[in-house]
C-alpha positions as CSV (number, residue, x, y, z in Angstrom):
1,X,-3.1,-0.7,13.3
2,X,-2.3,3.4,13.4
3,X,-5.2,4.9,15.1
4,X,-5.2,7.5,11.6
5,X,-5.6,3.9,9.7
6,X,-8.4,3.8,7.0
7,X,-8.3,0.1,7.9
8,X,-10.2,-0.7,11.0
9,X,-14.5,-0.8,9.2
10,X,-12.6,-3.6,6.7
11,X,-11.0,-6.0,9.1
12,X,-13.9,-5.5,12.2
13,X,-16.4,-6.4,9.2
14,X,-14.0,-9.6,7.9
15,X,-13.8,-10.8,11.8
16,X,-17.7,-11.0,12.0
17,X,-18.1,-12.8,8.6
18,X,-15.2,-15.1,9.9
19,X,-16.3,-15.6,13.2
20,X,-12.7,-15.5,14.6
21,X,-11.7,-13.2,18.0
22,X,-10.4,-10.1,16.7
23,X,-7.8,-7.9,19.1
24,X,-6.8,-4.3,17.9
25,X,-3.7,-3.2,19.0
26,X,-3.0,0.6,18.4
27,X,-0.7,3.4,19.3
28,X,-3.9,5.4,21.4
29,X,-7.3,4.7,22.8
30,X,-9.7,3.5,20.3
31,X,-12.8,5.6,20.1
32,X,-14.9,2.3,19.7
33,X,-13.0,0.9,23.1
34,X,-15.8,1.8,24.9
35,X,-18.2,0.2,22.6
36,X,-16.5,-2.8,22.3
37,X,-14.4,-3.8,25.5
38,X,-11.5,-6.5,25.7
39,X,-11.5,-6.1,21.6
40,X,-9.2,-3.0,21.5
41,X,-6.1,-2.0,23.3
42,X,-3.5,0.7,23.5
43,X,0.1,-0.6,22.6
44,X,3.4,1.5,22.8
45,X,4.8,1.1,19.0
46,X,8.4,1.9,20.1
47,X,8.6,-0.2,23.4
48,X,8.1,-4.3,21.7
49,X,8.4,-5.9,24.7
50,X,5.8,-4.3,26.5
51,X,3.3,-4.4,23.5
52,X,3.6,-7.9,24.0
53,X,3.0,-8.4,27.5
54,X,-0.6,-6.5,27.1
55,X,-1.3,-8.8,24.2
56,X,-0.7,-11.5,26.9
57,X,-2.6,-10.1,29.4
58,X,-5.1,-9.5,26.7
59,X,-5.4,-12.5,25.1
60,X,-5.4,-14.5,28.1
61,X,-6.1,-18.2,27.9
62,X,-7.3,-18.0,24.2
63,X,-5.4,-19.3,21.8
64,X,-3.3,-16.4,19.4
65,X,-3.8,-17.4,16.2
66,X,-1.7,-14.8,14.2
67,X,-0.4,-10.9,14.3
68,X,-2.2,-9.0,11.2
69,X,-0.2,-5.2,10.1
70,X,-3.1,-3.0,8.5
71,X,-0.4,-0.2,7.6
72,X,3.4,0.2,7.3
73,X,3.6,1.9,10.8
74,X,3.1,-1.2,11.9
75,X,4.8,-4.1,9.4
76,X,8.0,-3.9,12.0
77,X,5.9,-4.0,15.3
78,X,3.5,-7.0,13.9
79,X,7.2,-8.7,13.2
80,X,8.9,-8.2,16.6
81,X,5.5,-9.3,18.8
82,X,4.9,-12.7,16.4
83,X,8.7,-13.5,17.6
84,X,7.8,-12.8,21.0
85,X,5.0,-14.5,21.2
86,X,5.7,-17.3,19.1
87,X,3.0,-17.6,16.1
88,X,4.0,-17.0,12.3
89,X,5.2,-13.8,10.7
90,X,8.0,-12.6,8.5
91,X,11.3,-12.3,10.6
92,X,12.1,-8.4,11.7
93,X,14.7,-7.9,9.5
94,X,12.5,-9.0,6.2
95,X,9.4,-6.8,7.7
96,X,12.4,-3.7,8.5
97,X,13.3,-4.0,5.3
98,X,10.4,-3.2,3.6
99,X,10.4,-0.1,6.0
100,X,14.1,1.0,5.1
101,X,14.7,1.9,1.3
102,X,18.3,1.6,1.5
103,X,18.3,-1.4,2.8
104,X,15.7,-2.9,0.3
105,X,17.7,-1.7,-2.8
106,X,20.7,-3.4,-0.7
107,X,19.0,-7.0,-0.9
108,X,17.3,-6.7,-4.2
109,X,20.7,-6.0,-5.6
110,X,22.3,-8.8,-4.0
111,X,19.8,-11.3,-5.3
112,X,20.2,-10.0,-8.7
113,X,16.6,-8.9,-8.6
114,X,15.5,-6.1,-11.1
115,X,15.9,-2.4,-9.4
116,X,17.2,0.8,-9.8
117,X,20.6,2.1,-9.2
118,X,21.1,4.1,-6.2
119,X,22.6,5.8,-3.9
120,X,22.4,6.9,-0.4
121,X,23.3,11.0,0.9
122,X,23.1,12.1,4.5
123,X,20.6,14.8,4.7
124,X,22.9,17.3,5.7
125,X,24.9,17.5,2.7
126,X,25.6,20.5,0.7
127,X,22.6,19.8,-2.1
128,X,25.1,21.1,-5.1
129,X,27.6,19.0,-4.0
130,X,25.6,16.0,-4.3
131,X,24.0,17.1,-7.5
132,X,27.3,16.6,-9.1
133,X,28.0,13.0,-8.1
134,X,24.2,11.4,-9.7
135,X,22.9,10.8,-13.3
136,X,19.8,12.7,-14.6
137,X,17.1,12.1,-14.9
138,X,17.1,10.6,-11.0
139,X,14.6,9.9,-8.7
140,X,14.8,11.5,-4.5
141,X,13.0,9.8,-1.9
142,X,13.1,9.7,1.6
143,X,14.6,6.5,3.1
144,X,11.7,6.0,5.5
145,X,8.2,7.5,4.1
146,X,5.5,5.8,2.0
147,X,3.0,6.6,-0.1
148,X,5.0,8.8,-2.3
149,X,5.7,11.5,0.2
150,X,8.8,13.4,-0.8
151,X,9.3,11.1,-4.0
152,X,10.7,13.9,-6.4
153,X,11.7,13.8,-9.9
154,X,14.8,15.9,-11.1
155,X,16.3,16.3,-14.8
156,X,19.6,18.4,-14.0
157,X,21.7,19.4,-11.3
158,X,19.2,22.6,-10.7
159,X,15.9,20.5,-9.8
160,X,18.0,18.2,-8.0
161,X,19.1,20.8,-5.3
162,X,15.5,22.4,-5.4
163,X,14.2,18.7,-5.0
164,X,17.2,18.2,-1.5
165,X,16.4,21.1,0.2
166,X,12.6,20.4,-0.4
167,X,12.7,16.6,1.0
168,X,14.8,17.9,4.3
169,X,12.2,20.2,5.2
170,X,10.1,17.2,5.2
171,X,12.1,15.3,7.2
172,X,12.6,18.2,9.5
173,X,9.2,17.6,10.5
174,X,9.4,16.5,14.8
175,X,6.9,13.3,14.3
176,X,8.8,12.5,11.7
177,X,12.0,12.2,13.4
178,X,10.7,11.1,16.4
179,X,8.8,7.8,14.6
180,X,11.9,7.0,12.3
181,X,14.6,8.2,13.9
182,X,17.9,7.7,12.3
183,X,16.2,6.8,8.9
184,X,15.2,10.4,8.9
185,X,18.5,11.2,8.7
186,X,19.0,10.1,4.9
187,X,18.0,10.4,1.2
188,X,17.9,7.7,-1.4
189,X,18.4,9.2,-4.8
190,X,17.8,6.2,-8.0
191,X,18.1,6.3,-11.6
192,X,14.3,7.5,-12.9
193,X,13.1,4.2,-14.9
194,X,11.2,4.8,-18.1
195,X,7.8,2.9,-18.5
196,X,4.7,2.3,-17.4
197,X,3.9,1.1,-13.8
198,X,1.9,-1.6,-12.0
199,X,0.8,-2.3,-8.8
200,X,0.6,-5.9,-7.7
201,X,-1.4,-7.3,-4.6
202,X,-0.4,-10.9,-3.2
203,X,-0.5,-13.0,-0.6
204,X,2.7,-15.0,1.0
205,X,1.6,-18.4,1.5
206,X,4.8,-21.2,2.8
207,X,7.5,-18.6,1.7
208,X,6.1,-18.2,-2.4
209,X,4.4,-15.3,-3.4
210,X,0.8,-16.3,-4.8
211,X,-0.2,-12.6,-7.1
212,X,-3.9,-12.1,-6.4
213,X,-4.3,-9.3,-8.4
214,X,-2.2,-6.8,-11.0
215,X,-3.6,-3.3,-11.5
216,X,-2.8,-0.9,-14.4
217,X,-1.7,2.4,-13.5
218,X,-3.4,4.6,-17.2
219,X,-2.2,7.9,-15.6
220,X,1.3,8.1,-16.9
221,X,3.8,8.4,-13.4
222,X,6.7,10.7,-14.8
223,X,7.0,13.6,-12.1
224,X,8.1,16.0,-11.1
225,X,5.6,14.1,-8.0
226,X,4.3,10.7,-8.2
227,X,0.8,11.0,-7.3
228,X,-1.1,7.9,-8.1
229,X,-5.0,8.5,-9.0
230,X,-6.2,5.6,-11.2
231,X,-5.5,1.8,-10.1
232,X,-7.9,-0.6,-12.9
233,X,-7.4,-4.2,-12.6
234,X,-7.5,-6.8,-14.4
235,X,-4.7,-5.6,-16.4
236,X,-4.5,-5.6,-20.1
237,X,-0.6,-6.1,-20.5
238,X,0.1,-9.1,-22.5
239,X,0.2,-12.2,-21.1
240,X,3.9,-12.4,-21.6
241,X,4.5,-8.9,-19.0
242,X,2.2,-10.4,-16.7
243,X,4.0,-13.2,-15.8
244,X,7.1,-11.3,-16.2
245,X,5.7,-8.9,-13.9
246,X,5.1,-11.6,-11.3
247,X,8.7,-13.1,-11.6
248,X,10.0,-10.2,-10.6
249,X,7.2,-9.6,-7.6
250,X,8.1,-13.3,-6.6
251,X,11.8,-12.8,-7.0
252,X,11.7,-9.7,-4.7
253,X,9.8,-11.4,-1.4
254,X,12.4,-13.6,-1.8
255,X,14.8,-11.9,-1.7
256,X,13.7,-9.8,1.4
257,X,13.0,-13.0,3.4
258,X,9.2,-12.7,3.4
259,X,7.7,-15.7,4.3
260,X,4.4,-15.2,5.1
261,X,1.1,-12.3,4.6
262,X,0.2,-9.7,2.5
263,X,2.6,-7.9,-0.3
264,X,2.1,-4.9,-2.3
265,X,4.4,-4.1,-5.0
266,X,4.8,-1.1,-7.3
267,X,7.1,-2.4,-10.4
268,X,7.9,-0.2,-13.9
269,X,7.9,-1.8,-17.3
270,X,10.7,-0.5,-19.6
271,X,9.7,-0.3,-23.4
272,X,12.2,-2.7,-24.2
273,X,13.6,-4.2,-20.9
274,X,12.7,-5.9,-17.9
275,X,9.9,-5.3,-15.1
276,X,12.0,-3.7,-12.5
277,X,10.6,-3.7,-9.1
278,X,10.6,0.0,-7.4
279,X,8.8,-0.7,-4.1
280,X,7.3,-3.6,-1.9
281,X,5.5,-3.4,0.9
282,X,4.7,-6.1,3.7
283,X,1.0,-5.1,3.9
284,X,-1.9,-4.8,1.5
285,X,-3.0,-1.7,-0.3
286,X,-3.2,1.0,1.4
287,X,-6.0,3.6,1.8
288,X,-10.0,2.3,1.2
289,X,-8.3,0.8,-2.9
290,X,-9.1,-3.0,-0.9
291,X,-12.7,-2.2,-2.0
292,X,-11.9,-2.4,-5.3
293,X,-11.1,-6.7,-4.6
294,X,-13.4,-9.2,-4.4
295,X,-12.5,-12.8,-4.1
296,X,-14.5,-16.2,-4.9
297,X,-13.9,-19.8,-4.6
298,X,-13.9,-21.9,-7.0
299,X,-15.1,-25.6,-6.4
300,X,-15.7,-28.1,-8.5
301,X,-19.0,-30.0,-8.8
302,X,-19.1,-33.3,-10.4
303,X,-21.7,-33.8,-13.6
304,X,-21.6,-37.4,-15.6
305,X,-19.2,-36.0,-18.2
306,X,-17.4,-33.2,-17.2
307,X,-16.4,-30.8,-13.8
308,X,-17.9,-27.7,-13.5
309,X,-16.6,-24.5,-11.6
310,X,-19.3,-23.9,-9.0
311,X,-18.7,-20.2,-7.2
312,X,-19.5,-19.5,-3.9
313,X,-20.1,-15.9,-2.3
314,X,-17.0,-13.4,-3.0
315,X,-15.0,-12.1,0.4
316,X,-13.2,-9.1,0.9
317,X,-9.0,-8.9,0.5
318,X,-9.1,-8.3,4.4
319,X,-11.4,-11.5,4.9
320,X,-8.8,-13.0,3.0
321,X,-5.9,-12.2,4.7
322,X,-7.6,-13.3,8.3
323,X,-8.0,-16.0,7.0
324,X,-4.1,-16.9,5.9
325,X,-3.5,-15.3,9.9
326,X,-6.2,-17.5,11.6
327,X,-5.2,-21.0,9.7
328,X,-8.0,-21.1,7.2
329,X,-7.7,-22.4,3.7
330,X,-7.1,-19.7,1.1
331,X,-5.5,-21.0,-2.1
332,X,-9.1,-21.6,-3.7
333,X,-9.9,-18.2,-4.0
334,X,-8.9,-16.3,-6.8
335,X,-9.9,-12.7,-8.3
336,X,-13.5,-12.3,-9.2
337,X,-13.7,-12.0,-13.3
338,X,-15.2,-8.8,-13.3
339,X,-13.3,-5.4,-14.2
340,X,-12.7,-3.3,-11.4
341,X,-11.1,0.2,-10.1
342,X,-10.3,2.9,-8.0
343,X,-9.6,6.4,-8.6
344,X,-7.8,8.1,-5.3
345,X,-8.8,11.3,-5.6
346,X,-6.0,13.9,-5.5
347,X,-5.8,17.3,-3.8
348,X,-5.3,19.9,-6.4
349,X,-3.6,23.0,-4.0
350,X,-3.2,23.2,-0.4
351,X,-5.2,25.0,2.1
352,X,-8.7,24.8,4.1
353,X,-11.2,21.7,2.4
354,X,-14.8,23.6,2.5
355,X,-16.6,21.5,0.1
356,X,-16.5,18.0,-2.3
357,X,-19.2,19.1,-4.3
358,X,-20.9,17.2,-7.5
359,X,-21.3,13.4,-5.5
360,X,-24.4,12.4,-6.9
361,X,-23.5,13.6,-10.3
362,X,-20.5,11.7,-10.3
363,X,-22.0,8.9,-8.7
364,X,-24.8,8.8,-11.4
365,X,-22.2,7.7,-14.0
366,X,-22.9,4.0,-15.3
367,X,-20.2,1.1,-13.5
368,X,-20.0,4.0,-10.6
369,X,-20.2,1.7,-7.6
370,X,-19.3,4.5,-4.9
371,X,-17.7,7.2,-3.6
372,X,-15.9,7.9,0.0
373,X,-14.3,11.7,0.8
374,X,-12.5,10.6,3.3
375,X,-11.4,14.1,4.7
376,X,-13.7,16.0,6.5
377,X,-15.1,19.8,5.6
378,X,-12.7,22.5,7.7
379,X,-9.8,20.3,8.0
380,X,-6.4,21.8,6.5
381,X,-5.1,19.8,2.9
382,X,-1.8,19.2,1.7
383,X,-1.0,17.8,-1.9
384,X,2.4,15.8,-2.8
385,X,5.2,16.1,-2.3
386,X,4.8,17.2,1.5
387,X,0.9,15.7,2.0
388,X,0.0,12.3,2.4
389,X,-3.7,11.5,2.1
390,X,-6.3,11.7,-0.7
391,X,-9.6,13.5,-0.7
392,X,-11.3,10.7,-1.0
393,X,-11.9,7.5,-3.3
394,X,-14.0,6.5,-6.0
395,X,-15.0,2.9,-6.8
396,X,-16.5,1.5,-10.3
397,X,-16.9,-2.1,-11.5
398,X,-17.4,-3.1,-15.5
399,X,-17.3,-5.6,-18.4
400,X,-13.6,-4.5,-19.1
401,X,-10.9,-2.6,-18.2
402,X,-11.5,0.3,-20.6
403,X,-15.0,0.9,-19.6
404,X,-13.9,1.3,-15.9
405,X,-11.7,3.5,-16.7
406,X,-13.3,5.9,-18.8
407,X,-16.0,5.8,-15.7
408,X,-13.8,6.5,-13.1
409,X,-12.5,9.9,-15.4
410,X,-16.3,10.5,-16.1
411,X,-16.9,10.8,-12.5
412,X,-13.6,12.8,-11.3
413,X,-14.5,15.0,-14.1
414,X,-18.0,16.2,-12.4
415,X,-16.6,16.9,-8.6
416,X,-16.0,20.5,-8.2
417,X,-13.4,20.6,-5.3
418,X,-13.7,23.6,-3.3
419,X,-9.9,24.6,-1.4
420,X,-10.5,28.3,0.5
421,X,-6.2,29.3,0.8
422,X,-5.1,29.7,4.2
């Protein structure tokens, strides 16, 4: 895992529930290394080989039971060290492909797998020039960025060449350049698909997609910037769209050659066409949104005339995907029946955060289960296109869908959000 990973709370908590040895490999020191010696250890993400002699020299004599990738810095890495050290993960060129969006339109395409047209511009073309040669409305995006960073919307030649020169001075960014190298060096730009859009989490179990949960997106996603907020699941789709919708998922880790861990997938639903799969990812959801999960098992205990489910205590998605890693059983859990939701709260204009004011108001809403800023007071903000964080998360749980909706809006609607300018 990145050391800027929101990850590391979940998976240290799902190890101790477990009981399994749990090794962190990241990019620096781990604050916690000193807390917790011979668990954490400082791997060089560019340099394989020797990220997996330390894990060697780590693990020792114990027995490596599987490579875990918390974030999509790290789906390639977690690929090239289970090769090298011979335990189960999706090949390098499946887990680069979910890292390279050229080169996952290329296999979708191939496979006949729903997506949208494209095509790929080096970033040092002459924006007009390019402008001419698309169809409108289009989609930009960088080849190599997640999380909607430099995902841009553009309706004529105009906005296209505003949205170019925008996206290369993201790209220009030094980090940037020097973490992706020559995938910085491009633009994807698709046909914009008309619909509404899902999110689906899953688990790879013996090369088949297994969907553990789909979320509804109620914000409508139609640019110019595709910040998602809301995330409610269990959807209310017909029962039709849902299995539709997981076709297309299971169609798509196919087609990439994932064989194995977790998937999330962000798919559009045309009014009167297919589910067409926009992104997949060969990691779970990103950000603190796991929270919103909860899985139990279902047994089944014998009475004289009929089985019974019997429900055991729910786990966390990360407890769940340690378990896949480390061997365990996992195809008895399944999606608690509860509602559930997240709301990723966005950042409304850039400059210095002072103050998320209104938390107990908000969390004083009924079905409000929590609520996490997650940047600190003082520290500089940045929305979409160019930013790539949240200000925080909020968590409710309800009887349905609708109810956790309107509580998540309830709640956003009482923080006051205080941004001095720089």
């Amino acid at each position: 895992m990145p050391t800027h990973t929101y990850r590391a709370s979940a998976y240290l908590a799902a190890a101790g529930r477990l009981g399994i040895g749990l090794l962190i490999g990241s990019d620096r020191k781990q604050a916690l290394s000193d807390h917790a010696p011979g668990r954490t250890i400082a791997l060089d993400f560019a340099e394989p080989d020797a990220a997996a002699q330390s894990v060697r020299a780590a693990v020792g004599a114990r027995p490596l039971a599987g490579i875990v990738a918390t974030d999509d810095d790290t789906v390639v890495l977690a690929a090239q060290l289970a090769a090298r050290l011979g335990v189960n993960g999706n090949t390098v060129e499946s887990a680069g492909a979910t890292r390279d969006k050229r080169r996952m339109r290329e296999l979708l395409a191939a496979r006949w797998v729903p997506s949208p047209a494209f095509r790929i511009f080096p970033i040092g073309i002459e924006p007009g020039e390019a402008a001419r040669e698309v169809r409108y409305p289009c989609v930009l995006k960088p080849v190599c960025l997640s999380a909607s960073r430099g995902v841009i919307r553009s309706n004529d030649p105009e906005e296209f060449a505003l949205a170019y020169t925008r996206i290369r001075s993201i790209l220009a960014d030094p980090v940037i350049h020097m973490r992706e190298g020559e995938a910085a060096e491009a633009v994807l730009v698709e046909d914009y698909v008309e619909g509404v859009e899902v999110a689906v989490e899953g688990l790879i179990e013996d090369g088949v997609l297994r969907v553990l949960a789909i979320f509804d997106k109620p914000d409508p996603l139609e640019g110019p910037f595709f910040e998602e907020t809301l995330y409610v699941t269990p959807s209310v789709l017909p029962d039709g769209r849902q299995a539709e919708i997981e076709r297309v998922a299971r169609d798509g880790a196919a087609a990439l050659g994932l064989r194995t861990g977790a998937v999330h997938a962000e798919l559009r639903l045309e009014a009167s066409g297919p589910a067409v799969l926009i992104e997949m990812a060969a990691r779970s959801i990103g950000g603190l949104c796991s929270r919103s999960l909860r899985f139990i098992e279902e047994r089944t205990a014998c009475s004289p005339d009929r089985v019974l489910p019997a429900l055991a205590q729910s786990i966390s998605l990360e407890e769940l995907i340690l378990r896949q890693a480390a061997g365990l059983p996992t195809r008895a859990w399944r999606r608690e029946s509860a509602a559930t939701g997240v709301l990723m709260i966005p950042i409304p204009r850039p400059g210095v955060l002072e103050e998320v004011a209104g938390g107990a108001a908000a969390c004083s809403v009924a079905g409000i289960e929590d609520l996490v800023v997650s940047i600190p007071a003082g520290q500089r903000v940045v929305p979409l296109p160019e930013g790539d964080r949240y200000l925080g998360f909020l968590f409710a749980r309800g009887e349905t869908p609708t109810a956790v909706e309107e509580a998540l809006r309830a709640a956003h609607s009482r923080l006051e959000i205080r941004i001095r300018p720089e």
